[in-house]
LUMMI-785050 format. One record per residue (C-alpha): residue number from 1; residue in one letter; chain; z negated, y, x. Coordinates in Angstrom, 3 decimals. Layout:
N
[NUM,"A","A",[Z,Y,X]],
...
This chain:
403
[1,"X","A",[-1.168,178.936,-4.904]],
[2,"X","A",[1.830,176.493,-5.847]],
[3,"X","A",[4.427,178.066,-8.014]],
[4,"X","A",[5.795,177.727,-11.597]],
[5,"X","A",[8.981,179.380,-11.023]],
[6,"X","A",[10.524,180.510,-14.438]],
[7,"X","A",[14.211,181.023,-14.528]],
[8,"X","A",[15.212,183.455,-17.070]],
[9,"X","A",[18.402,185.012,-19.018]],
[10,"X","A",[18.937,188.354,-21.673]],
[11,"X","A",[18.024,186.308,-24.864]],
[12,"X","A",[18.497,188.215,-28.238]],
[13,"X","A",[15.323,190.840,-28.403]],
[14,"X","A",[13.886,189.297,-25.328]],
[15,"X","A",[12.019,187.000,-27.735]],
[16,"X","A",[12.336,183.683,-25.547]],
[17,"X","A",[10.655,185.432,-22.571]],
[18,"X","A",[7.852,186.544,-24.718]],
[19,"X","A",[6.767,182.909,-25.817]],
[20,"X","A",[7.032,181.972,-22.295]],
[21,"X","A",[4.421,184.756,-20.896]],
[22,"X","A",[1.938,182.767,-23.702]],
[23,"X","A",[2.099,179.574,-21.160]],
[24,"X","A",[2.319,181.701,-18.326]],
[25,"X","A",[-1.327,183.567,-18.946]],
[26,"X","A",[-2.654,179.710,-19.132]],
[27,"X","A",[-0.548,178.713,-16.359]],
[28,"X","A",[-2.318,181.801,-14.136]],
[29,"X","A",[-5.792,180.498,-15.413]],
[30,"X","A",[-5.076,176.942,-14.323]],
[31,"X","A",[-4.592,178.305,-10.764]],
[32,"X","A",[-0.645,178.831,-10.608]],
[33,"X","A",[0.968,181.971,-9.455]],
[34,"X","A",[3.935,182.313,-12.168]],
[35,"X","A",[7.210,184.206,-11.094]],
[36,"X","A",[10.432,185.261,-13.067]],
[37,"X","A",[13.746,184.706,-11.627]],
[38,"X","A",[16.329,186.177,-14.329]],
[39,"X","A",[19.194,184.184,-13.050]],
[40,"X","A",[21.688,186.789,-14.244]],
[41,"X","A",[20.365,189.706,-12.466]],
[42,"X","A",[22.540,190.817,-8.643]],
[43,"X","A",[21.140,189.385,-6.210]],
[44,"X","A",[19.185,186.703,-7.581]],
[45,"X","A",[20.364,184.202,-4.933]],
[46,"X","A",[18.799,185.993,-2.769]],
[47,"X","A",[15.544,186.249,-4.538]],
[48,"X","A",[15.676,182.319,-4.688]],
[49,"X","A",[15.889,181.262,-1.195]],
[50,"X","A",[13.424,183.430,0.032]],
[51,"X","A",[11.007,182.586,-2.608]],
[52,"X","A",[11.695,178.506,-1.432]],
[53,"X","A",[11.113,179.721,2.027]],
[54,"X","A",[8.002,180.873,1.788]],
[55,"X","A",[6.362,179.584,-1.418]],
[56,"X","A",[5.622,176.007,-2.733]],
[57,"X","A",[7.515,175.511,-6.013]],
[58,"X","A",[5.780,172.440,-8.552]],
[59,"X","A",[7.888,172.888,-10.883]],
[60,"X","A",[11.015,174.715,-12.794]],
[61,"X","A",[10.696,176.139,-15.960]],
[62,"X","A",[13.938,177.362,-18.059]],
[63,"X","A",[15.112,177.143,-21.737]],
[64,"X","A",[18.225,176.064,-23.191]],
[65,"X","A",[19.085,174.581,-20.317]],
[66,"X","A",[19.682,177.669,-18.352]],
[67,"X","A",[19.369,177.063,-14.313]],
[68,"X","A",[19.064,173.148,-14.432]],
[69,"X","A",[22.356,172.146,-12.713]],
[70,"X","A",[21.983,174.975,-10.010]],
[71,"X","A",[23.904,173.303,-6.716]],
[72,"X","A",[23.412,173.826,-3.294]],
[73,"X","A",[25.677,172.425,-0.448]],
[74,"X","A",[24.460,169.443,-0.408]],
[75,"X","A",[24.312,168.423,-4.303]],
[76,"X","A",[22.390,169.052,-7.155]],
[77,"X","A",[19.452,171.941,-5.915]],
[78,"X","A",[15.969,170.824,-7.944]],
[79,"X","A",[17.094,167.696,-7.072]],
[80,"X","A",[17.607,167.954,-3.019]],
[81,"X","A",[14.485,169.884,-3.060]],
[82,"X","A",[12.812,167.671,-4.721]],
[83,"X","A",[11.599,170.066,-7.755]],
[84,"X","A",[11.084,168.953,-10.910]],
[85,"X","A",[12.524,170.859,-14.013]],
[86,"X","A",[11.506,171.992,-17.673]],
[87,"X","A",[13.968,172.892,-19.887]],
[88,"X","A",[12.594,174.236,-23.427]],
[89,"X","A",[15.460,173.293,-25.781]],
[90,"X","A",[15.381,175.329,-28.908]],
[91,"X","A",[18.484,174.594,-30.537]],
[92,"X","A",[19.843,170.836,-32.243]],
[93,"X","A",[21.371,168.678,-30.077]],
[94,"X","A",[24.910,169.547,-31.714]],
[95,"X","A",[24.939,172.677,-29.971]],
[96,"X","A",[25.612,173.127,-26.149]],
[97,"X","A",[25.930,169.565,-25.990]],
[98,"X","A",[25.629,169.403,-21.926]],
[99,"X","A",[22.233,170.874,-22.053]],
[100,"X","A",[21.288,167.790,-24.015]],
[101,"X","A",[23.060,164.978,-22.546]],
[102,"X","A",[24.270,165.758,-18.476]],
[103,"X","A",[21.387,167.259,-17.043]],
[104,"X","A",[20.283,165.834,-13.723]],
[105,"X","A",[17.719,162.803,-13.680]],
[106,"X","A",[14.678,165.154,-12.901]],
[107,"X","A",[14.950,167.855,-15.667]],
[108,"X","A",[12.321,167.187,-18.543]],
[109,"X","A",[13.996,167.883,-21.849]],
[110,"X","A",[11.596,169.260,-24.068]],
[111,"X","A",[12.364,169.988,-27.471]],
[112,"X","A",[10.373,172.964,-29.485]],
[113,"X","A",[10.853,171.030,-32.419]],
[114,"X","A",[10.552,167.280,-33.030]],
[115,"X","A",[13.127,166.623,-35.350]],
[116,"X","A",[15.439,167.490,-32.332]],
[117,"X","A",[13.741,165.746,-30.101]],
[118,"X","A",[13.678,162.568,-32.356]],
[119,"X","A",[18.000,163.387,-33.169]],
[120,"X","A",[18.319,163.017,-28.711]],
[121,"X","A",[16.015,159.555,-29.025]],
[122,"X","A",[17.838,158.650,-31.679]],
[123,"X","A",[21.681,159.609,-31.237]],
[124,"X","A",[22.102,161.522,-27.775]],
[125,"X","A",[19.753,158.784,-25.313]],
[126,"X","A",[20.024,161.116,-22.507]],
[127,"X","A",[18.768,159.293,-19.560]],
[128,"X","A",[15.943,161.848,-19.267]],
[129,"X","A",[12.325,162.165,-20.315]],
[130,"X","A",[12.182,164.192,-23.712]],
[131,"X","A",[9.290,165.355,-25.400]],
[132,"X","A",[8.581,168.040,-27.492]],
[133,"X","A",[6.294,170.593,-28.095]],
[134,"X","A",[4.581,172.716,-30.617]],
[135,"X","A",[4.418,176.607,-29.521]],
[136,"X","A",[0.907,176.851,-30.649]],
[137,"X","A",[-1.678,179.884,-31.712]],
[138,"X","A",[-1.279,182.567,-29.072]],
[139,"X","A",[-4.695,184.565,-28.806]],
[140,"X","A",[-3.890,188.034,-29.928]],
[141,"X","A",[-5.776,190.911,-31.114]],
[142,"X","A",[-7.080,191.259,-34.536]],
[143,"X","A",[-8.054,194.127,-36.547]],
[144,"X","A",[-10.942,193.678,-38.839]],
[145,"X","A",[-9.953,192.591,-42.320]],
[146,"X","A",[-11.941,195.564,-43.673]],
[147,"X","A",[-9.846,197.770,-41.802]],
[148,"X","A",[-6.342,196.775,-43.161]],
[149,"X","A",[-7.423,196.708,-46.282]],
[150,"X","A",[-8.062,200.540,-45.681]],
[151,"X","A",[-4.336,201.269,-45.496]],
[152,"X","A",[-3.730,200.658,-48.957]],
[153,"X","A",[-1.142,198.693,-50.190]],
[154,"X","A",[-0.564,194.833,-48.082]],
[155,"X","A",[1.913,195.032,-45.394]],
[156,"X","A",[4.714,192.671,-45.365]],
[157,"X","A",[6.656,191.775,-42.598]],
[158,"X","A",[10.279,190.127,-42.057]],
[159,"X","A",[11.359,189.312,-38.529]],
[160,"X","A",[14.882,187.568,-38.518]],
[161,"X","A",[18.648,188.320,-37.621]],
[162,"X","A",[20.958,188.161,-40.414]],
[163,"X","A",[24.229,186.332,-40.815]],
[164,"X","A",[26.710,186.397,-43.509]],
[165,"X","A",[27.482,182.545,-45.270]],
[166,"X","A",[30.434,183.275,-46.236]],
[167,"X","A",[31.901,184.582,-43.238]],
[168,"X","A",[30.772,181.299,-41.636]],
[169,"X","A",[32.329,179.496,-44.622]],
[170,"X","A",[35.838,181.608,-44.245]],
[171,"X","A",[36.416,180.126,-40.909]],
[172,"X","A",[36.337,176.569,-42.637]],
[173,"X","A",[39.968,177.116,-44.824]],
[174,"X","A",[41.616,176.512,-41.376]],
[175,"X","A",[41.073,172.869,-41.453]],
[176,"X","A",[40.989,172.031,-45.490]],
[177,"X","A",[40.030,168.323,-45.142]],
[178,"X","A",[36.970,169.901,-42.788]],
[179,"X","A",[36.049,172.317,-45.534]],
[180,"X","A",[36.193,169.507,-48.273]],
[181,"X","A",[34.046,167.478,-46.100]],
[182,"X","A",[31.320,170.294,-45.726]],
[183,"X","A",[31.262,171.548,-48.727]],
[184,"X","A",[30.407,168.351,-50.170]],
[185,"X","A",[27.853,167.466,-47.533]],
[186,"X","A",[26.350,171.012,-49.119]],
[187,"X","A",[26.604,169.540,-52.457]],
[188,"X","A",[24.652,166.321,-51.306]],
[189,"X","A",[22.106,168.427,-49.655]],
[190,"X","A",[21.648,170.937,-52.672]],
[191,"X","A",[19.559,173.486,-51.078]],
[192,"X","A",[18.594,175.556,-54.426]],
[193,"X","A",[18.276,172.611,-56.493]],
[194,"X","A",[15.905,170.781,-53.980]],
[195,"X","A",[14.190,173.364,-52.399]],
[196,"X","A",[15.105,172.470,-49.199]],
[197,"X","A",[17.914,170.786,-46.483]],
[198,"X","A",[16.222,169.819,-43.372]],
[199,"X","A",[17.927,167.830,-40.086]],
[200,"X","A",[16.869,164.259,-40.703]],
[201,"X","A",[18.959,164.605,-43.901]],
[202,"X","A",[22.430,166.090,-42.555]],
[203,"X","A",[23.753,163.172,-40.432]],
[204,"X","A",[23.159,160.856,-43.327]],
[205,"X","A",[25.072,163.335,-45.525]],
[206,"X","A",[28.207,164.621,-43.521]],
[207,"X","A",[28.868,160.833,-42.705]],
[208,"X","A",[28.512,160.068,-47.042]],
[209,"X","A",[31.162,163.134,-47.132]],
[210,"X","A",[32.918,162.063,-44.386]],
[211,"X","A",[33.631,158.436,-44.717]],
[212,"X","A",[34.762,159.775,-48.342]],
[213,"X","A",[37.448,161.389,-46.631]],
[214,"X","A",[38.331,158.270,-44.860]],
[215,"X","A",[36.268,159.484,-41.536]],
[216,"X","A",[34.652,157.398,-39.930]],
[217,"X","A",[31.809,159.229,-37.694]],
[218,"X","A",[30.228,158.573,-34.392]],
[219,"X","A",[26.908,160.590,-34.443]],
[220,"X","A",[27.379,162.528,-31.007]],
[221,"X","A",[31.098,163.136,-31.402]],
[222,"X","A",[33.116,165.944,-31.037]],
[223,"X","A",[33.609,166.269,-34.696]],
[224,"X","A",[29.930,164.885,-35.933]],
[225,"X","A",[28.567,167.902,-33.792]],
[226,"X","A",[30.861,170.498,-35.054]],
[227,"X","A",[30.283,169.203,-38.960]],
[228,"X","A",[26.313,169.296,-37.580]],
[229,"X","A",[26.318,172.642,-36.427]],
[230,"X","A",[28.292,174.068,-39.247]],
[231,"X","A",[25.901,172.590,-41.918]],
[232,"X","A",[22.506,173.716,-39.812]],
[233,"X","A",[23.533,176.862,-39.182]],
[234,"X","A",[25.148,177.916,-42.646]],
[235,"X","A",[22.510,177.061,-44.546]],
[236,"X","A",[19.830,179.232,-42.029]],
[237,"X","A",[22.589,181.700,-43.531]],
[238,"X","A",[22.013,180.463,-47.057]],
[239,"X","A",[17.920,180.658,-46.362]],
[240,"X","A",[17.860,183.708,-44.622]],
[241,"X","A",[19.940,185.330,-47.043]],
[242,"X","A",[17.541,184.049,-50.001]],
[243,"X","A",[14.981,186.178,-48.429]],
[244,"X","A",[16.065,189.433,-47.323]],
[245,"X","A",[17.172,189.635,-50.912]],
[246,"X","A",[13.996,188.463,-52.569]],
[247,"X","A",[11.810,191.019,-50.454]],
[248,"X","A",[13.979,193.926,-51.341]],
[249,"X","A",[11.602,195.135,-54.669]],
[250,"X","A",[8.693,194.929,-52.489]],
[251,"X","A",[7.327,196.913,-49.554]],
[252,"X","A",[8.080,195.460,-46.567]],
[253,"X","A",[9.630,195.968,-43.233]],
[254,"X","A",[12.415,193.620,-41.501]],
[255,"X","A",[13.131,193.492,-38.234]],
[256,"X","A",[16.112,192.221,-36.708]],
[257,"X","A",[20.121,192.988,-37.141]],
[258,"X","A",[22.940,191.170,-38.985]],
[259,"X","A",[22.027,192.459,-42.526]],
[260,"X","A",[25.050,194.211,-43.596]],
[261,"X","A",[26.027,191.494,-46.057]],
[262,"X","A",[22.902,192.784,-48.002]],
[263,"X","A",[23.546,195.522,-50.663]],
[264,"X","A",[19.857,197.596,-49.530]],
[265,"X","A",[20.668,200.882,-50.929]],
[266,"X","A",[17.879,200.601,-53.252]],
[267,"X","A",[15.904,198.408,-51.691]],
[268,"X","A",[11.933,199.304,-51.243]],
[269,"X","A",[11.844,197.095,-48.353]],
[270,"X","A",[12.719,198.841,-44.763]],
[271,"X","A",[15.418,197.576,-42.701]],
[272,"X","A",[14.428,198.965,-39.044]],
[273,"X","A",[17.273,196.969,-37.319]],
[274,"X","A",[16.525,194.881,-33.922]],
[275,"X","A",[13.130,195.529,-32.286]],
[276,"X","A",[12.573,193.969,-28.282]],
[277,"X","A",[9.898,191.131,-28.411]],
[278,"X","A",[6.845,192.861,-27.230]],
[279,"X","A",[7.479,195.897,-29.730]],
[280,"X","A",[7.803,193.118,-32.771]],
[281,"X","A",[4.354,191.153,-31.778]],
[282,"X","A",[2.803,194.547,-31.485]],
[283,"X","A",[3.390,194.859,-35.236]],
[284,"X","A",[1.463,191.387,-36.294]],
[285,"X","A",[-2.451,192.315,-36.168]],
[286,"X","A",[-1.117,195.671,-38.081]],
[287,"X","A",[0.187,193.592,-41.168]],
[288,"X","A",[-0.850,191.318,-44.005]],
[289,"X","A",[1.265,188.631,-44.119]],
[290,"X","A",[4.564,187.846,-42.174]],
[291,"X","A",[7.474,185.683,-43.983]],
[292,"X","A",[8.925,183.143,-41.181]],
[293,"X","A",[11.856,180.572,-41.925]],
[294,"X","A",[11.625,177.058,-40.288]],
[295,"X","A",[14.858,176.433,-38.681]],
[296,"X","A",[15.846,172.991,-41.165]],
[297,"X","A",[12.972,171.065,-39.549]],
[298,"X","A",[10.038,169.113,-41.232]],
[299,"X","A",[7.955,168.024,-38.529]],
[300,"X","A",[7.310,171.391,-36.869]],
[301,"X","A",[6.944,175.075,-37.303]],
[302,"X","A",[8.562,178.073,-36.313]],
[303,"X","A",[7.233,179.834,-33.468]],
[304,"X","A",[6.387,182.419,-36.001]],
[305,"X","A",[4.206,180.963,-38.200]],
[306,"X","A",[2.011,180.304,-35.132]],
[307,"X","A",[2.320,184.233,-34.199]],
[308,"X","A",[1.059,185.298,-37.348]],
[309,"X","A",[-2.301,183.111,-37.311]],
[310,"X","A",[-2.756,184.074,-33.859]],
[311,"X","A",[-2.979,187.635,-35.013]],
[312,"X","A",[-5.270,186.627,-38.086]],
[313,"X","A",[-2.586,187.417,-40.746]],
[314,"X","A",[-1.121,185.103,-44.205]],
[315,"X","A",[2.238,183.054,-42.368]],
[316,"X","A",[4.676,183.158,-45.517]],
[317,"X","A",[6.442,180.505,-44.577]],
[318,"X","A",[8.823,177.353,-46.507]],
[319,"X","A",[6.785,174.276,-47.105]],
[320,"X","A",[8.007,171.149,-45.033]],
[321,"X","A",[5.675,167.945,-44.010]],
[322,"X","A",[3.870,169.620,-40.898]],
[323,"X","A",[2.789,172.572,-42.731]],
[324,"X","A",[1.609,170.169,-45.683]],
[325,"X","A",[-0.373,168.155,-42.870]],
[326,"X","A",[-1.671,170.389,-40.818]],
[327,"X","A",[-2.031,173.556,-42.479]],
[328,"X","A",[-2.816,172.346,-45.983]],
[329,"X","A",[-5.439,175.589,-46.605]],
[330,"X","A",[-2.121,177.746,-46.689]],
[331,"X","A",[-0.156,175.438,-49.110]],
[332,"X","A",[-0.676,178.200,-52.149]],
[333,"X","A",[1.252,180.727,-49.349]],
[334,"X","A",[4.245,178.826,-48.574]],
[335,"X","A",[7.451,178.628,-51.065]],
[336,"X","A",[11.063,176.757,-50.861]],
[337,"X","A",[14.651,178.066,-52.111]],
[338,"X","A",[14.418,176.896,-55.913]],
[339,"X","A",[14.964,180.343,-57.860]],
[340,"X","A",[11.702,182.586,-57.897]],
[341,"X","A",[9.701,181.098,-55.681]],
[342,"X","A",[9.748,182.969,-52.560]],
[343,"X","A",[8.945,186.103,-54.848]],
[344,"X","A",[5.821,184.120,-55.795]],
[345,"X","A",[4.445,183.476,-52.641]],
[346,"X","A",[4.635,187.358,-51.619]],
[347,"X","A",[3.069,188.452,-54.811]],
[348,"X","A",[0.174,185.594,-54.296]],
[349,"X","A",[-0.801,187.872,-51.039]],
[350,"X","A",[-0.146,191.306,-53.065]],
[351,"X","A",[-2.100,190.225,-55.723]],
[352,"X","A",[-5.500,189.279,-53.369]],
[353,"X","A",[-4.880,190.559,-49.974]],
[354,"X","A",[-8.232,189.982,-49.022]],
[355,"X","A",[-8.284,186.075,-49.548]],
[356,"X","A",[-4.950,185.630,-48.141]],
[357,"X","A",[-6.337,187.040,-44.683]],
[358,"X","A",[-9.598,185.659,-44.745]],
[359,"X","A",[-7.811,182.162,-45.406]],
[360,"X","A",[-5.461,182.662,-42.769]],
[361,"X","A",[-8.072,183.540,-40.421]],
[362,"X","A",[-10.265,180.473,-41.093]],
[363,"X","A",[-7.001,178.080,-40.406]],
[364,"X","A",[-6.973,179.982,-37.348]],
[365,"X","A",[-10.648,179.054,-35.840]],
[366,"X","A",[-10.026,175.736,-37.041]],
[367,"X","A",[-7.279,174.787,-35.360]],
[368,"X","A",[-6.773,176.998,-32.371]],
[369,"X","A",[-8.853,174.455,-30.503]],
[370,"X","A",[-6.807,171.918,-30.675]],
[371,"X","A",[-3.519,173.898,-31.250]],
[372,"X","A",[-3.319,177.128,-29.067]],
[373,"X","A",[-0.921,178.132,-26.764]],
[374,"X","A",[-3.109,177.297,-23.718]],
[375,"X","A",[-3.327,173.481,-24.986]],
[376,"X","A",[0.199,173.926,-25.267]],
[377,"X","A",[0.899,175.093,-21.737]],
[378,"X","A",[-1.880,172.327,-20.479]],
[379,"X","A",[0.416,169.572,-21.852]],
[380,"X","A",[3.840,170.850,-20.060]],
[381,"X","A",[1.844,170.797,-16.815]],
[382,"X","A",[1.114,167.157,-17.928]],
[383,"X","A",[4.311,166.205,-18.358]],
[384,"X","A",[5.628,167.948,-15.059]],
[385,"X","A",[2.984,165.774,-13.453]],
[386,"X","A",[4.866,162.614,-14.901]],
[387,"X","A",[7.971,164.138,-13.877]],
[388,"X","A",[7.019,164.571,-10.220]],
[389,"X","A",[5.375,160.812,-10.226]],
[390,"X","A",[8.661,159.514,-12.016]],
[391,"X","A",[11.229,160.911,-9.772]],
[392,"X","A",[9.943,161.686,-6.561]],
[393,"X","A",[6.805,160.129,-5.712]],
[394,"X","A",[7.128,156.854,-3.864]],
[395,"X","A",[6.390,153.584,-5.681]],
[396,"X","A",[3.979,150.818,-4.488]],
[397,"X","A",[3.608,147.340,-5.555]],
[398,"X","A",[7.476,146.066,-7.197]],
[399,"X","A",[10.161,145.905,-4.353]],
[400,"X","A",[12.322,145.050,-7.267]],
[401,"X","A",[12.283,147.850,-9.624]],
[402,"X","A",[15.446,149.794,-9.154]],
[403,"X","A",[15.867,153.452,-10.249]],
């Protein structure tokens, strides 16, 4: 069998691997033997040259960009091989910027979410193909609704590391016209008044607060990225924040570290601290309903809002355009960050546990079909096939098309 070689690296709770071995079950199915290389391990060099020795390799798989400018004596390794390369970006272009823009002409960059992907097509033009993906329903167990409604009172679950805003804020007061600048881009955006602050709106609204300033932005610069990054990632503080502190009256659990900046001393939720991946999807099918936080996007979801209809349970998640247009059967369950309404959404599942599974379960049959994680891992093989075609396969019929 040809190989899908998967290059991976110690990512926080092991969570990237465990989206990965979705793809990889469908990968198996389709007739591909799947191997891990974790790229950070002794003796992984090793590992890698026998494995090209004796196996056939179709294609690399890695995320974040991990593996994809691996050299060998001769140049660039996928490359002089002849290998073609997937790289599953999670993060906005304004982070890691060389994942995004220098990768060599055969990696595929994939985005998990398309408001990324559109930002590279957009603002980055890497000379690459990009796509992006939607992680899709995995196919886990289920335990009959009957039988969680047993236990009593709903289960609630939070899954999500914690980060202080104003410790991201602090580091701002070093540069004062910087701080001006974002703090005005975060009055533009006006999280709590709006509801929500997704990507396609923060270029638009650091360069309104910029130029202001007398700062005139180019959209991939140094400075454009930093402003970028600081706005995305403090208000994931703001959001993330808005929850843990809403779901401390009720009973629920929360999973993940970072949560200091929370007063919980009286909390009825349980803060259990950071679980590994496996451990944490072992604790979907035994809930009600799991609260998941898009990362600022609107035309995706976060992987965990697909996790929790794959294990038949209520996705509380914050309402952007995807959800709206595919998922509109769960629009009663979803909230944004005006005051009150995240509290809502949990007590709509409190109040009738029974409808918010059975609801969740019927958006699951109808669109696992179309949107699992095997048709998921069908289309990367897809585009790996375009890949191979693109950059290694010989061309017939125009002498005079250059690469």
């Amino acid at each position: 069998m040809d190989v899908i070689l998967s290059l991976t690296w110690s990512s926080a709770y092991h969570s990237v691997r465990g989206l990965v071995l979705h793809f990889a079950a469908a990968w198996r199915q389709a007739g591909f033997d799947f191997i891990e290389l974790d790229i950070a391990a002794q003796g992984w060099d090793a590992k890698l040259r026998q494995l090209l020795t004796d196996r056939k390799i179709r294609f690399v798989f890695c995320t974040s960009g991990i593996g994809t400018n691996l050299q060998s004596n001769r140049g660039a390794l996928w490359d002089q091989l002849k290998i073609p390369v997937y790289s599953l970006l999670l993060d906005h272009p304004a982070y890691f910027a060389q994942h995004h823009r220098t990768q060599p002409k055969n990696t595929v960059l994939s985005y998990m979410f398309r408001d990324h992907a559109l930002f590279q097509s957009e603002f980055v033009q890497a000379d690459n193909i990009v796509t992006s993906i939607d992680f899709g329903i995995p196919d886990l167990p289920m335990r009959p609704v009957p039988e969680l409604l047993a236990n009593g009172r709903p289960r609630i679950i939070f899954a999500k590391s914690g980060n202080a805003p104003e410790a991201l804020a602090a580091n701002w007061r070093n540069a004062p016209q910087l701080e001006h600048v974002l703090h005005d881009t975060l009055d533009i955006l006006a999280l709590t008044r709006n509801g929500h602050a997704n990507v396609p709106a923060f270029l638009p609204a650091i360069t309104r607060a910029a130029q202001a300033n007398r700062i005139e932005l180019q959209p991939f610069s140094l400075l454009a990225r930093y402003l970028t990054a600081q706005i995305d990632d403090y208000i994931r503080r703001l959001k993330s924040t808005a929850i843990a502190r809403a779901i401390l009256n009720f009973e629920a659990d929360v999973f993940g570290r970072g949560w200091d900046h929370i007063d919980t001393s009286n909390a009825r939720a349980r803060f259990h601290g950071g679980v590994d991946y496996a451990t944490l999807e072992a604790e979907f099918p035994n809930a009600t309903a799991s609260l998941t936080m898009n990362p600022n996007i609107n035309l995706s979801a976060h992987d965990r809002f697909f996790t929790a209809l794959g294990a038949g349970i209520m996705p509380l998640s914050d309402s952007n355009a995807y959800a709206q247009a595919s998922f509109p059967e769960l629009a009663p369950y979803s909230y944004d960050f005006t005051p009150g309404s995240i509290e809502s959404a949990i007590e709509r599942v409190l109040a009738n546990p029974q409808t918010a599974l059975e609801t969740a379960r019927a958006a699951r049959t109808r669109a696992r079909p179309a949107l699992g994680t095997e048709q998921t891992a069908a289309a990367i093989l897809q585009t790996m096939q375009t890949a191979g075609f693109l950059y290694f396969q010989p061309k017939s019929g125009q002498d005079f098309f250059v690469p």
